[in-house]
C-alpha positions, -999 to +999 in steps of 0.1 A: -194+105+052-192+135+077-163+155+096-166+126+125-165+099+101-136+114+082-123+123+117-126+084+131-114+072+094-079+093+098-077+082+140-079+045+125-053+049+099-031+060+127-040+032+150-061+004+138-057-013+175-070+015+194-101+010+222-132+022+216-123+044+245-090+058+231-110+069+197-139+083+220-116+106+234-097+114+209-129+127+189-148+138+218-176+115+214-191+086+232-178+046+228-214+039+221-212+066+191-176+053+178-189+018+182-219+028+159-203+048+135-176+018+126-204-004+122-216+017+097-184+024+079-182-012+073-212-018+062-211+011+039-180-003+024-155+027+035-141+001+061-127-028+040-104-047+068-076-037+092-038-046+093-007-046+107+026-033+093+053-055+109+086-050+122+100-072+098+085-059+069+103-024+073+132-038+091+143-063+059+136-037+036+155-007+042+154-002+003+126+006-011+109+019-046+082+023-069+090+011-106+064+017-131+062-004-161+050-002-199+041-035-211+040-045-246+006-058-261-018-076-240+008-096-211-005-072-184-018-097-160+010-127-170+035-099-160+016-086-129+014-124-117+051-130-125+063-101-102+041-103-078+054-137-069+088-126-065+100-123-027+112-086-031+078-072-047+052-060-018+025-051-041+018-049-081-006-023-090-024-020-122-029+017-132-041+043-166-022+067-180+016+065-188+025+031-173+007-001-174+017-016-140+036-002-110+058-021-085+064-021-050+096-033-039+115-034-010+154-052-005+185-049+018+206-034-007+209-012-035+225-042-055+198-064-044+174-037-056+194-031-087+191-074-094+154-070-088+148-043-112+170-057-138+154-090-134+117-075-140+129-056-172+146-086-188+105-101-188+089-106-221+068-079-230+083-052-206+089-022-227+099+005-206+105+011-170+111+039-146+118+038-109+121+059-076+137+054-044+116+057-015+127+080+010+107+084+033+071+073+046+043+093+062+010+080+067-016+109+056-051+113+063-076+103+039 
């Protein structure tokens, strides 16, 4: 990947909807060029799909943290399936080092947070937790 794919990547990550004219101006390049070197990110795997973050998804969930988990033994993926299906959770990832599992989670309250977080550690095989309010969100380059 070069400085114009790097370039195109970040311009995406700021707006996935943008015209192929927007992001040839932006980088000072043709639409044929853009057009060419998306095609190619995809293909090459870099590009793996496109979303949208929805109103309602930061709008319901002015409380949000990370709470990484140890889990006990070999539960990881009962545990991971378990939270993940709960309403609150936005994503379960599975990670090395210190903790086995770490949880996205967004709710209205702190007390609805605080029922969330309680619920998860009250799960068989849970160990240990630690969690961190969100503050604030800024969407980097890559």
């Amino acid at each position: 990947m070069d400085d114009l794919d790097l370039r195109l990547m970040n311009a995406l990550q700021r707006d996935a909807r943008a015209s192929l004219s927007e992001l040839a101006d932006q980088l000072g390049v043709t639409r044929t060029t853009v057009r060419t070197r998306m095609e190619k990110l995809k293909l090459e795997g870099e590009i793996v799909g496109f979303t949208v973050i929805a109103r309602k998804d930061v709008a319901t969930s002015p409380v949000r943290g990370l709470m990484m988990l140890g889990i006990e033994g070999r539960g990881t993926e009962r545990i991971m399936a378990r939270i993940a299906a709960m309403p609150q959770v936005r994503a379960v990832h599975s990670t090395n080092g210190t903790w086995d599992l770490i949880a996205e989670i967004g709710t209205r309250t702190l007390e609805e947070l605080d029922e969330v977080l309680f619920a998860i550690r009250r799960m068989d095989g849970v160990t240990r937790s630690e969690t961190n309010l969100l503050l604030s969100t800024r969407r980097g380059r890559l």
